[in-house]
C-alpha positions as CSV (number, residue, x, y, z in Angstrom):
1,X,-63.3,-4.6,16.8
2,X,-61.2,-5.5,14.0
3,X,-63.1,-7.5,10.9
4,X,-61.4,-10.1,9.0
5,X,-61.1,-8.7,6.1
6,X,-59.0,-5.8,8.1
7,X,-57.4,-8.3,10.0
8,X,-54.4,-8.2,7.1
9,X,-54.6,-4.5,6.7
10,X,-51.3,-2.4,7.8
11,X,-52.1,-0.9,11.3
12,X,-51.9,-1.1,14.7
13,X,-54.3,-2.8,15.2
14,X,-52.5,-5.6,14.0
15,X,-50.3,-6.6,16.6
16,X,-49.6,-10.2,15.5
17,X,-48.4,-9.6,11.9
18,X,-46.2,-6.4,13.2
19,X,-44.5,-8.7,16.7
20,X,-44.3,-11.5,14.0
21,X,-42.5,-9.0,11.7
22,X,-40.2,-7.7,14.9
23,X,-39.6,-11.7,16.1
24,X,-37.9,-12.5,12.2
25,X,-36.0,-9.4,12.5
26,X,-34.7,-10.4,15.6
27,X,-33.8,-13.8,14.6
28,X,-32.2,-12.3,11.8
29,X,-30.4,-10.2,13.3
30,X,-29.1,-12.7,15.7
31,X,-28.0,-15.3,13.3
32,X,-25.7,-12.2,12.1
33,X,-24.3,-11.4,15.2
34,X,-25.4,-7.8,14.7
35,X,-28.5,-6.4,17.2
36,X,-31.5,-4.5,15.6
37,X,-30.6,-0.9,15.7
38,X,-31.9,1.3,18.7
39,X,-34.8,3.6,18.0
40,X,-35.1,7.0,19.3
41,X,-38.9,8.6,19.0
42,X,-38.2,11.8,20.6
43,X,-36.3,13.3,17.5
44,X,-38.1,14.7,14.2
45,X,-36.8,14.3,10.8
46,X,-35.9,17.8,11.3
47,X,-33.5,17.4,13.7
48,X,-35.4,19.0,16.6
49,X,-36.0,17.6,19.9
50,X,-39.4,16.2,21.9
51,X,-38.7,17.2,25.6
52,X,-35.9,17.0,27.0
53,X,-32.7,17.2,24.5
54,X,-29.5,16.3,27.3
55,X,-31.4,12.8,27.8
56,X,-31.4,11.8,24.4
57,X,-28.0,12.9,23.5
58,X,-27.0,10.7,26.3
59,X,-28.6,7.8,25.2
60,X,-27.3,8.3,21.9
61,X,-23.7,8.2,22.9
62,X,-24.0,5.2,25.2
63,X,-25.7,3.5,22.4
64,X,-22.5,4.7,20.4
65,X,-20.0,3.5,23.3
66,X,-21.8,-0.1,24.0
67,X,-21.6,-0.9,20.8
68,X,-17.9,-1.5,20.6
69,X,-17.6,-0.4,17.0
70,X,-16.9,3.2,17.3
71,X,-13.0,4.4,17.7
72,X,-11.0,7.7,17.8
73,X,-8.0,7.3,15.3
74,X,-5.9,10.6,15.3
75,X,-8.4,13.6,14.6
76,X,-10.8,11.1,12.6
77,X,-14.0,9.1,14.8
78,X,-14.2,5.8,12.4
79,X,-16.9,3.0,12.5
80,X,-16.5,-0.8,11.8
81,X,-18.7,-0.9,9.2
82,X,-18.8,-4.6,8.4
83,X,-19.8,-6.2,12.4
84,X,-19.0,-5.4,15.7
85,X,-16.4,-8.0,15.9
86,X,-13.1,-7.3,14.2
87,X,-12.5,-10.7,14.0
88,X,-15.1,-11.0,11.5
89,X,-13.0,-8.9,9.0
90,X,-14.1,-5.2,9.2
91,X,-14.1,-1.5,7.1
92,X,-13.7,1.2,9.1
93,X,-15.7,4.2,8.0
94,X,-14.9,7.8,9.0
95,X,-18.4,9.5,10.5
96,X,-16.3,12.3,11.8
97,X,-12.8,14.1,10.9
98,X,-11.8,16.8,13.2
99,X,-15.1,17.8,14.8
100,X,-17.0,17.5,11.7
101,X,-19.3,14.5,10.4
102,X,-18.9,13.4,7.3
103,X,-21.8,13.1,4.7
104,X,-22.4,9.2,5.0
105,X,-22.1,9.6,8.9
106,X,-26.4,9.2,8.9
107,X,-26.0,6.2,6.6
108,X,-23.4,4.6,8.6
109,X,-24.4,4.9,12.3
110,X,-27.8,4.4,11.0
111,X,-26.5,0.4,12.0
112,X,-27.3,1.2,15.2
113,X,-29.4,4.3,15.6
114,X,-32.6,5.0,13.8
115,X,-35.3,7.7,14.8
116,X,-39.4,6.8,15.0
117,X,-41.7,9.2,14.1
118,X,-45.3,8.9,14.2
119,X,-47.0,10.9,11.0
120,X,-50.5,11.7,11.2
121,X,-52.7,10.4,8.4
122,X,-54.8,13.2,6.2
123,X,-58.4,12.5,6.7
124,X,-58.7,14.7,3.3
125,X,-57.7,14.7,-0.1
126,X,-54.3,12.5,-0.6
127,X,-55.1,10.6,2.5
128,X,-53.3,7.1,2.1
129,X,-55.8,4.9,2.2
130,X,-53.4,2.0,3.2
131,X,-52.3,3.6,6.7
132,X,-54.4,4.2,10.0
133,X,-54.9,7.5,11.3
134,X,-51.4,6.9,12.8
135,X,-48.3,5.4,11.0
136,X,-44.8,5.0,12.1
137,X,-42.2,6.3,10.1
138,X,-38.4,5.3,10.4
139,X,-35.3,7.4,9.4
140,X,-31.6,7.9,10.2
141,X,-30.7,9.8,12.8
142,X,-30.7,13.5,11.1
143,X,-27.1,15.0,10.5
144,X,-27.5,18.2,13.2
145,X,-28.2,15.6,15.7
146,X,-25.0,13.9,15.1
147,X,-22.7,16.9,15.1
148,X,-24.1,18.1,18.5
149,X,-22.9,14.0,19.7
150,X,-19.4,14.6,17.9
151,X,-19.0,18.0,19.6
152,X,-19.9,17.4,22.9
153,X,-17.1,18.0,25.8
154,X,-15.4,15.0,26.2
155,X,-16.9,12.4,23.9
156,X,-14.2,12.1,21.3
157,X,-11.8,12.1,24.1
158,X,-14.3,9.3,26.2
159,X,-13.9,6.7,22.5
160,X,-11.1,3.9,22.8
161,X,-8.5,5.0,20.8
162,X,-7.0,3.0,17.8
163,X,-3.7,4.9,17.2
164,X,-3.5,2.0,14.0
165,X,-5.9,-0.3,12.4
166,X,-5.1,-3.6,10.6
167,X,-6.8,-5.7,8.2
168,X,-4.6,-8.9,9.6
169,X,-2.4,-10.0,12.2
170,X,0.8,-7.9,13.3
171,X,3.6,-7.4,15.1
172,X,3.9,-4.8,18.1
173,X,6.8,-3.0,19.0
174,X,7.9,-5.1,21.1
175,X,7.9,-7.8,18.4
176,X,4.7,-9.7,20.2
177,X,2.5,-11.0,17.6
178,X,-1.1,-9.4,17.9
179,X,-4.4,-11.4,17.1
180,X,-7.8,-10.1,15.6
181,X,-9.4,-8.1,17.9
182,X,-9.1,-4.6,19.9
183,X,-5.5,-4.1,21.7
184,X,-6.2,-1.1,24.4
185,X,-2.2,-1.7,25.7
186,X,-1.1,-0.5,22.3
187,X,-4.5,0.5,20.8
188,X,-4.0,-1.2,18.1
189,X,-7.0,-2.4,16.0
190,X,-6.6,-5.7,14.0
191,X,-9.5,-6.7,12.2
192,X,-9.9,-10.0,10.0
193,X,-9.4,-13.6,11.1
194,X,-6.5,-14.9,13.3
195,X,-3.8,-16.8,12.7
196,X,-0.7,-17.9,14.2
197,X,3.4,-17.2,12.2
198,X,3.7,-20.4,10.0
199,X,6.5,-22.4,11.8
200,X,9.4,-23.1,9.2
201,X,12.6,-25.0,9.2
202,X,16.0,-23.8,9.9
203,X,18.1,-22.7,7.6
204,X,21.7,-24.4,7.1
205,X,24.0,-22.3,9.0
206,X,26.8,-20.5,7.5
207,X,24.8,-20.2,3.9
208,X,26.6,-18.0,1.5
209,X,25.1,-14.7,0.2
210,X,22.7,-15.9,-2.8
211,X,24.0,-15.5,-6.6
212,X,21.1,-15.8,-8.5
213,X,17.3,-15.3,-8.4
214,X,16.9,-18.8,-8.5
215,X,18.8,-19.0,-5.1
216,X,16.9,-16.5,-3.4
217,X,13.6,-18.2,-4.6
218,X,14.7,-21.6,-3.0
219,X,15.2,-19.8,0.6
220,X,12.0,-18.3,0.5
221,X,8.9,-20.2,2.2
222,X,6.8,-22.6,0.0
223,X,3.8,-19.8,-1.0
224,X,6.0,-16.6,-1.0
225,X,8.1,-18.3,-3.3
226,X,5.4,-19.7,-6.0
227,X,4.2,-15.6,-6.1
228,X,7.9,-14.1,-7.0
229,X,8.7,-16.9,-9.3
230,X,8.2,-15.8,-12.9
231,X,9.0,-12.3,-12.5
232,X,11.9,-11.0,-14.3
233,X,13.7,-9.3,-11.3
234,X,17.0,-7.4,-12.3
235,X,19.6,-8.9,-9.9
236,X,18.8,-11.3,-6.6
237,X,18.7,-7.3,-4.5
238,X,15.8,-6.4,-6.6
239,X,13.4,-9.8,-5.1
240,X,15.0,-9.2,-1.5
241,X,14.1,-5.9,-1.9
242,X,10.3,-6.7,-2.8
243,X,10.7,-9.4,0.5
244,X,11.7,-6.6,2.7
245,X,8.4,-4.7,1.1
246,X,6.2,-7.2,1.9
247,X,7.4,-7.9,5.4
248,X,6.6,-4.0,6.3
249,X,2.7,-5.8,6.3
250,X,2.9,-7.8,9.5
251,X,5.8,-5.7,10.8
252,X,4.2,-2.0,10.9
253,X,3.6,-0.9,14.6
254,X,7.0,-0.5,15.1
255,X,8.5,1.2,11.9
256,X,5.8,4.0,12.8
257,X,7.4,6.2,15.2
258,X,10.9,6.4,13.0
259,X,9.3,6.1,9.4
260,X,9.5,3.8,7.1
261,X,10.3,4.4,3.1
262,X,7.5,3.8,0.2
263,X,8.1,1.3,-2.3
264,X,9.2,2.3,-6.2
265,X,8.8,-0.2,-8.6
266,X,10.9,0.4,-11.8
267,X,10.7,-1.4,-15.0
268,X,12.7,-1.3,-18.4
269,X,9.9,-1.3,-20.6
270,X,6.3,-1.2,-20.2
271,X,4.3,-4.7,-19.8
272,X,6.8,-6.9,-17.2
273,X,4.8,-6.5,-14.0
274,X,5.2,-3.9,-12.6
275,X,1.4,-2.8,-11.2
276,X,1.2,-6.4,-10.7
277,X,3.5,-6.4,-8.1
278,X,2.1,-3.0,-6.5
279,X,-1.0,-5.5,-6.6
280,X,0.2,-7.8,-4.8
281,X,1.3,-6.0,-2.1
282,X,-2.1,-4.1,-2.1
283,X,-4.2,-7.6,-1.5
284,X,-1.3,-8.9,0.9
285,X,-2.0,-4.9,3.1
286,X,-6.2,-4.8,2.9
287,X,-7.1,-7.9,1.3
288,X,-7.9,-5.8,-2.3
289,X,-6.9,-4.5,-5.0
290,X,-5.6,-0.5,-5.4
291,X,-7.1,1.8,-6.6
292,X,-4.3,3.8,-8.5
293,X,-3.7,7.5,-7.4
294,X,-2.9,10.1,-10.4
295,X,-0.4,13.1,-9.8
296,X,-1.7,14.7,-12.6
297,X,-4.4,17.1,-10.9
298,X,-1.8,19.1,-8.6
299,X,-1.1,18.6,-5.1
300,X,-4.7,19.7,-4.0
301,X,-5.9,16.9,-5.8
302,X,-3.9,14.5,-5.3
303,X,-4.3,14.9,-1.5
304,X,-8.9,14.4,-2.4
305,X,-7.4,11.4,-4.0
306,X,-5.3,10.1,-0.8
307,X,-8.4,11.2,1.3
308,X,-10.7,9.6,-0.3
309,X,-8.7,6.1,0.2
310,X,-8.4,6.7,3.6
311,X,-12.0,7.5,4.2
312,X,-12.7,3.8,3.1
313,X,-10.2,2.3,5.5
314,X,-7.6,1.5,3.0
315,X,-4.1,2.0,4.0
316,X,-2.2,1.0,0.4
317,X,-1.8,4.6,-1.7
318,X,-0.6,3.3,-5.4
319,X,0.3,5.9,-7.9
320,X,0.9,4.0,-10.8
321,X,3.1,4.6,-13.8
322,X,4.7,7.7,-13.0
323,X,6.2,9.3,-16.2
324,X,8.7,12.5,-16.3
325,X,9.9,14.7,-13.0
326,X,8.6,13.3,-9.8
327,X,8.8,16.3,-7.5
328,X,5.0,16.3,-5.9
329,X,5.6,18.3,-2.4
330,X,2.2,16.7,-0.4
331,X,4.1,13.3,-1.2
332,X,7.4,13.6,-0.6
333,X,6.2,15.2,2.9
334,X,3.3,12.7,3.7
335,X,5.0,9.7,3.2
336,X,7.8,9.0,5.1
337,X,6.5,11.3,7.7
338,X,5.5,9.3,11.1
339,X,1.9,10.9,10.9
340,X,-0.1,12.1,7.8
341,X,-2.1,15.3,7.5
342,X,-4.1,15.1,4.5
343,X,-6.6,17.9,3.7
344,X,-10.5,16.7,2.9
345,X,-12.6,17.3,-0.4
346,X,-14.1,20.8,-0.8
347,X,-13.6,21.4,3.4
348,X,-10.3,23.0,4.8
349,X,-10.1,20.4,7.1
350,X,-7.3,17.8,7.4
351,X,-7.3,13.9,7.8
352,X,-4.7,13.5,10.5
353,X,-3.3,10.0,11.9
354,X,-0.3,8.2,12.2
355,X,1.1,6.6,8.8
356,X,0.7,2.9,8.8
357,X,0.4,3.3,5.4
358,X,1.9,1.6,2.2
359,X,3.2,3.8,0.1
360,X,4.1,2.7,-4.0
361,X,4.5,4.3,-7.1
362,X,5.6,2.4,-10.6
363,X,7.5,3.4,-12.8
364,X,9.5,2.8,-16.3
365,X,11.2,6.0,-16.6
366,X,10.7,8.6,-14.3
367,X,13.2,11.2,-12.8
368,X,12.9,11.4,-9.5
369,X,15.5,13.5,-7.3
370,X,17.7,12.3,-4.7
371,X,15.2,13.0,-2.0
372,X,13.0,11.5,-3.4
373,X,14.8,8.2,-4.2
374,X,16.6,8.0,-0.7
375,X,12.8,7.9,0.5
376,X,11.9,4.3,-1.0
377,X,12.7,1.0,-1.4
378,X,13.9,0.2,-5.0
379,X,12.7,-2.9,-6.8
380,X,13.7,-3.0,-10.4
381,X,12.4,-5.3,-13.0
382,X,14.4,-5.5,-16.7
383,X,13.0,-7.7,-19.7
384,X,15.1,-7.7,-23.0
385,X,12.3,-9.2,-25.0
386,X,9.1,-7.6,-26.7
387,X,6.7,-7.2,-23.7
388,X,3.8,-9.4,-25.5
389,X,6.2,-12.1,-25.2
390,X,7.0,-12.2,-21.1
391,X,5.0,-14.6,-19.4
392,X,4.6,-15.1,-15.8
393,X,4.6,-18.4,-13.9
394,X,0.8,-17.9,-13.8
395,X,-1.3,-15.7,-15.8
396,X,-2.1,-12.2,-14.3
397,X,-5.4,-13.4,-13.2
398,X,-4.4,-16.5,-12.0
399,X,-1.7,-14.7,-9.8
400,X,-3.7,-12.3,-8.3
401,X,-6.2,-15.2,-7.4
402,X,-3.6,-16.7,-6.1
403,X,-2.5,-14.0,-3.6
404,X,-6.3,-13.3,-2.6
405,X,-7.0,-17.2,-1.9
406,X,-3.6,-17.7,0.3
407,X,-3.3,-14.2,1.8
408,X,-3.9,-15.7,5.0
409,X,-1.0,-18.5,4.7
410,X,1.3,-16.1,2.7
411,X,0.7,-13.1,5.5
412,X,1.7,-16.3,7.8
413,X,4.9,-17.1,6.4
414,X,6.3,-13.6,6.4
415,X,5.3,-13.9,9.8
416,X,7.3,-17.0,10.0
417,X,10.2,-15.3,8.8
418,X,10.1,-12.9,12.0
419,X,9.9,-15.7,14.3
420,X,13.0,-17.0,12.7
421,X,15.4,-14.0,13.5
422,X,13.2,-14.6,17.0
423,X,14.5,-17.8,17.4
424,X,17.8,-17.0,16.2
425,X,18.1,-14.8,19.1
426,X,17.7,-11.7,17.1
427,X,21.0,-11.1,15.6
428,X,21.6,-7.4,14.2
429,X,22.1,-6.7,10.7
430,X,20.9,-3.9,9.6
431,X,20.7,-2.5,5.8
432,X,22.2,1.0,5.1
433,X,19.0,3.4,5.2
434,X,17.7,6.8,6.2
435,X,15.2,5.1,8.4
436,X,17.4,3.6,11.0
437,X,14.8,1.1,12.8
438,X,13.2,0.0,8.8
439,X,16.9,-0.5,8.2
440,X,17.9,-2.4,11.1
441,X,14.7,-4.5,11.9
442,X,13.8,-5.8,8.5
443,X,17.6,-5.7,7.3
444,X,18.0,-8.5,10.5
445,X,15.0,-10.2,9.7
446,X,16.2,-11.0,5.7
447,X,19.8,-12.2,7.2
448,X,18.6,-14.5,9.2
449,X,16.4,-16.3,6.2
450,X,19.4,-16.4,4.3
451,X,18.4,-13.2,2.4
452,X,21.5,-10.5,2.9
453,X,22.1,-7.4,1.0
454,X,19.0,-5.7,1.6
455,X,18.8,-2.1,0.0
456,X,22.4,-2.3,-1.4
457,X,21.5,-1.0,-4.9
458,X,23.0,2.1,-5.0
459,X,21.1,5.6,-6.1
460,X,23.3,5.7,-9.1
461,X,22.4,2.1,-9.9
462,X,18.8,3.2,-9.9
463,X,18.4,6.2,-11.2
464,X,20.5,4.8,-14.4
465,X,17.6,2.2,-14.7
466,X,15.3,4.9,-15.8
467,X,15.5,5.3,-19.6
468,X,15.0,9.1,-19.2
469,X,17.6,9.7,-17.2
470,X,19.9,7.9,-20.0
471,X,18.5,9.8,-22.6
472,X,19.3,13.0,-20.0
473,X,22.7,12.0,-19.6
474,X,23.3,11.8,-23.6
475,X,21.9,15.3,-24.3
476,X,24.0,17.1,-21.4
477,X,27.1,15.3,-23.1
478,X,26.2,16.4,-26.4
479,X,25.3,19.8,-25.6
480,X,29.0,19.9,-23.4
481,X,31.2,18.8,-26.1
482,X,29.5,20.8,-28.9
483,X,30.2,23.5,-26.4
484,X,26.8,25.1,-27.9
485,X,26.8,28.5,-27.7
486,X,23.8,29.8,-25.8
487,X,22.7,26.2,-24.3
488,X,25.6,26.0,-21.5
489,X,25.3,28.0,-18.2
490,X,28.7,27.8,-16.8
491,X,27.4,28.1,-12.6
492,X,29.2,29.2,-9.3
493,X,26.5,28.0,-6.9
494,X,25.9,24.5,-6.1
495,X,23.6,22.7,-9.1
496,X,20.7,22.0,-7.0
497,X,20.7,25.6,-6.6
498,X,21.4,26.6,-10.5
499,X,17.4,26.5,-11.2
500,X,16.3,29.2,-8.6
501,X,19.4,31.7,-9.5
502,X,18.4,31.1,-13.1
503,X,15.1,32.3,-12.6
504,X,16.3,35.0,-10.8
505,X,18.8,36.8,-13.3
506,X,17.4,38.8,-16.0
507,X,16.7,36.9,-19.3
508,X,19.5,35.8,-21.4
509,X,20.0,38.5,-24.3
510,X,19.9,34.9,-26.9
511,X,17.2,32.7,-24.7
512,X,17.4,29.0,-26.2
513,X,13.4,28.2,-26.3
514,X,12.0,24.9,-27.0
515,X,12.5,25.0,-31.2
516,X,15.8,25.9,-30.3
517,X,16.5,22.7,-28.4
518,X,14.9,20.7,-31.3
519,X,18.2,19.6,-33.2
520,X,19.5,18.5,-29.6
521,X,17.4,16.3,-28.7
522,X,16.6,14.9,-32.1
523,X,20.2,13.8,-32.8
524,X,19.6,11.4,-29.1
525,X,16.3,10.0,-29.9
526,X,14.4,11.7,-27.7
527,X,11.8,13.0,-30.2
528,X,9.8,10.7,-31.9
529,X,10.1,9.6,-35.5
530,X,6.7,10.2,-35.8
531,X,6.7,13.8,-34.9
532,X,7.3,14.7,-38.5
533,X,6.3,18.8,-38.2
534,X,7.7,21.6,-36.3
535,X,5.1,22.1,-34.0
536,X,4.9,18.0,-32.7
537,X,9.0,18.3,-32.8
538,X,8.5,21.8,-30.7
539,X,6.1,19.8,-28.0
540,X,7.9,16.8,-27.8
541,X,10.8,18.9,-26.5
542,X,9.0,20.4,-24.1
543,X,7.5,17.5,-22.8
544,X,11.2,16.4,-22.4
545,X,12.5,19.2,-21.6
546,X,9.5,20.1,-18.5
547,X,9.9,16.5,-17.3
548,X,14.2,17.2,-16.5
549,X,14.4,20.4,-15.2
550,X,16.2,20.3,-11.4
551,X,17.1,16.5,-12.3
552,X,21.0,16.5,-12.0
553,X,23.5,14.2,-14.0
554,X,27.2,14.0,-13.9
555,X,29.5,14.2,-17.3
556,X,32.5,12.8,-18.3
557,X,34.5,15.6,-19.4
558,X,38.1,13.9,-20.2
559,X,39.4,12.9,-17.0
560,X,36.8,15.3,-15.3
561,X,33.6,14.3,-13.9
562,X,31.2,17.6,-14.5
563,X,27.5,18.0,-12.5
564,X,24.4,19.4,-14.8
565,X,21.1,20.2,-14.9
566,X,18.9,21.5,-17.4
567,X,17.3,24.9,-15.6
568,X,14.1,27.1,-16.9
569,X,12.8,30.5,-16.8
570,X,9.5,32.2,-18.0
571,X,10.0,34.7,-20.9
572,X,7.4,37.3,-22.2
573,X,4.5,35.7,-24.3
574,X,4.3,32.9,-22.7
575,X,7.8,31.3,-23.6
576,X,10.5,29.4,-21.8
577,X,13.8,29.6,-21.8
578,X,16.3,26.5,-21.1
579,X,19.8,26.0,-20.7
580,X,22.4,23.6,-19.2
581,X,24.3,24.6,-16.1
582,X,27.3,23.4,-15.4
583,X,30.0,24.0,-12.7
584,X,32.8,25.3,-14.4
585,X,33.8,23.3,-17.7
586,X,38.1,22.0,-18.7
587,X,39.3,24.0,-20.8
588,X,38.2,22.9,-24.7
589,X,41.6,21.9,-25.7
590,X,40.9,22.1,-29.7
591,X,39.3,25.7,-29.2
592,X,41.5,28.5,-31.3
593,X,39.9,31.7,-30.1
594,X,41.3,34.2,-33.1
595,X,42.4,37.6,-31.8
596,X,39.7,40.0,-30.1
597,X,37.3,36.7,-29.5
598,X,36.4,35.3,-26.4
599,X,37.6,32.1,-24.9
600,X,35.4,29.2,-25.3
601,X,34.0,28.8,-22.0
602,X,33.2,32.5,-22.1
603,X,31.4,32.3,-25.1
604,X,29.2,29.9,-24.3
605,X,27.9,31.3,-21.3
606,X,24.3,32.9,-21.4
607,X,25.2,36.6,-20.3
608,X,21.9,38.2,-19.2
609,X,20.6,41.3,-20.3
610,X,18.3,43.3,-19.2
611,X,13.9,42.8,-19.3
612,X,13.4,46.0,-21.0
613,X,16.1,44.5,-24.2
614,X,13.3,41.6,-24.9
């Protein structure tokens, strides 16, 4: 018999407060759309098993299975962490990545699986007095448990499979529009809310390529239009360009299989708008903002960087204001590739699934190579102005509130833009580009909005937007027609090769070091004023010098165009040497060798000499 003054009391006795407690839950739970997880009471905190293990581990993995929120996506088992409906927006979470659970797979699944353990109240010192002899404790399921789920035979195999996830609306490859909700034809995920392409007018036919920014702005839908405007784009191929970006969102499935480029953002001059761009297009892919990804920390960490994204169902990587030589390996392979293998923190594991991702990196004056820049779309800003002077159609803020409260409506228009070239009866015309279906399908789609001459900058045009690369260009011609003894390589092999033979010769007898470069660089601006002693002059170079290496430039040479590229080797004590290779120079025509001295050309060619003579 319970007395009233116990009736209140914690316990099992009482069965009213604690079925009261359970009904609230419930109607909680309800309301949310989201089912009271499972409990399991035949599993300790420890991980071990009461009776009979095989029984449990089965009604784990239907619990798993009938929840409809659990996928296989390449090597990686993800959870919707955010409902079991993906059309209430979802965040999928990785609980396992090749065979292994991940550290917040107890937290996550923990949504729908908990473990019930009775504990047995001391009757001795540090009894709790608030608890019956017999007290329920709850916990997540313990990690062992979990790994012996992920690695039975056939369960990873059994989960639906979403080759992509979406955090809105797309395309398939067979240009069919795709709502919210699990497709098992094309596995294909698309979580978020619904909505149908936004239906927009014909164009005039016959319209004229556009000549100005303004005339690409006024062919653009109403919303896309209001976010471009304000931006100072460098010619009317820059904005298409940034279009064509955008329109990878709702157009992904089917530029997966052949690859599709990343997107570099170049800008004159810090301040213009660059990252908000990358921004936009960030918001516009998962409905947030990036996170920028350094290359600073080497490949290894660059790739826990990438991970890490992943992990939290992004699909936008954003390396932001990339300075100096852009030659990172894990990227150049990883993103244009049709899958991505990205190694996980601290494990030897690797993140594998197919690249749906959107890949952007910003930029004033990098150098990247030719690869590299044949691998991206090129949008370039320029501003003449001081920076503290530009100002946007909105303010920053404003802008990107902008983009957040219409995503829906913008995503909708580029949509709408699709079901043009649709209703056009898909005329062909494709852009030039190493991705042949990017090229074709989003070239075709721009046309038909009135938008032509997507990807038509050239490589030359863009590389010669980066102020490095002019500053490059100055100090090859200075060193060339000073003829600089001891600076100028004269090469055989072809110059994208002249860096590895360099560091395969023996040292130059006179190696030109950092100091040595000083003057050089000096006389073209490239070090600062304010590096007013030897030793900031002597870093500044090699900052500059570092950040060019392998980066080839051409030279006008009199009527001869002449390929360069500053090349490096390591010397004893922790010294570098540098020089300028050329393919084979014109001959200098105001050079007057005197008897018994050597040509021109041959003296300034760095004749190597033996380790032992250093």
């Amino acid at each position: 018999m319970v007395s009233a003054a116990e009736f209140n009391n914690p316990g099992r006795h009482n069965w009213v407060t604690r079925n009261l407690r359970k009904a609230t839950s419930a109607l909680a739970a309800l309301e949310s759309g989201r089912a009271p997880p499972l409990l399991l009471s035949n599993i300790t905190s420890q991980g071990l098993f009461i009776g009979e293990a095989g029984e449990t581990l089965d009604r784990i993995k239907k619990g798993l299975l009938k929840s409809e929120r659990i996928f296989r996506q390449g090597n990686t088992i993800v959870f919707l962490g955010s409902g079991a409906d993906p059309r209430r927006g979802c965040s999928p979470k990785s609980i396992a990545i090749d065979g292994t659970i991940t550290k917040t797979a107890p937290a996550i699944v923990a949504n729908l699986l908990m473990c019930l353990e009775l504990k047995a109240n001391s009757t001795g010192k540090g009894a709790k007095v608030d608890q019956p002899t017999e007290y329920p404790v709850q916990f997540a399921v313990p990690s062992p448990v979990l790994q012996l789920v992920v690695a039975a035979d056939g369960f990873p195999e059994g989960l639906p499979e979403a080759r992509m996830t979406f955090n809105n609306p797309v395309f398939d490859t067979d240009v069919v529009w795709l709502e919210a909700g699990y497709h098992p034809g094309q596995q294909i995920l698309v979580c978020g809310d619904s909505f149908d392409p936004a239906p927009l007018p014909l164009l005039a036919a016959g319209l004229p390529a556009p000549a100005s920014i303004l005339d690409v702005i006024d062919r653009l839908p109403p919303l896309i239009g209001r976010m471009v405007a304000g931006f100072h784009w460098h010619t009317p191929v820059d904005l298409i360009n940034f279009i064509g970006s955008a329109l990878q969102i709702v157009l992904m499935p089917m530029l997966v299989d052949d690859g599709h480029p990343g997107v570099m953002i170049w800008g004159n001059q810090p301040g213009i708008g660059k990252s908000l761009l990358a921004q936009i297009l960030s918001i516009l892919k998962d409905g947030d903002v990036a996170s920028p990804t350094s290359l600073d920390g080497g490949a290894r960490e660059v790739e826990n960087q990438i991970a890490s994204e992943l992990n939290d169902g992004r699909t936008v990587v954003f390396i932001d204001n990339q300075k100096g030589s852009l030659n990172v390996p894990v990227l150049e392979a990883s993103m244009t590739a049709k899958a991505v293998a990205i190694r996980v923190f601290h494990t030897q594991t690797k993140l594998r699934r197919l690249n749906a991702l959107l890949w952007i990196i910003t930029t004033n004056d990098s150098l990247p190579s030719d690869d590299m820049l044949s691998r991206c779309v090129h949008v370039r800003l320029r501003y003449e102005g001081v920076p503290e002077t530009h100002r946007f159609a909105m303010t920053e803020s404003d802008l990107l509130a902008f983009v957040q409260n219409n995503r829906q409506a913008i995503l909708a228009e580029l949509a709408g833009m699709v079901y043009r070239w649709l209703d056009a009866g898909r005329p062909m015309n494709p852009a030039p580009c190493r991705f042949a279906v990017f090229g074709r399908v989003i070239g075709s789609v721009l046309a038909a909005n009135g938008l032509p001459g997507f990807l038509s900058n050239s490589r030359g045009e863009v590389r010669e937007h980066s102020a490095k690369h002019l500053q490059l260009e100055a100090v090859a011609a200075r060193v060339i027609d000073g003829r600089n003894k001891g600076f100028i390589w004269e090469v055989d092999c072809p110059i994208d090769q002249a860096d590895d033979e360099f560091k395969k010769l023996p040292p130059p007898a006179s190696p030109m070091e950092q100091k040595d470069w000083v003057h050089v660089l000096h006389g073209e601006g490239v070090i600062p004023t304010n590096c007013s002693t030897a030793q900031q002059q002597k870093t500044a170079a090699t900052q500059f010098l570092n950040s060019v290496v392998n980066t080839p430039v051409e030279v006008d040479v009199g009527d001869q165009t002449v390929q360069a590229v500053v090349v490096s080797r390591p010397l004893r004590g922790r010294r570098t040497a540098y020089a300028l290779a050329v393919g084979r120079l014109p001959t200098d025509p105001t050079a007057t060798p005197t008897a018994g001295e050597p040509s021109t050309t041959e003296a300034t060619e760095i004749v190597p000499e033996p380790i032992a003579r250093l």
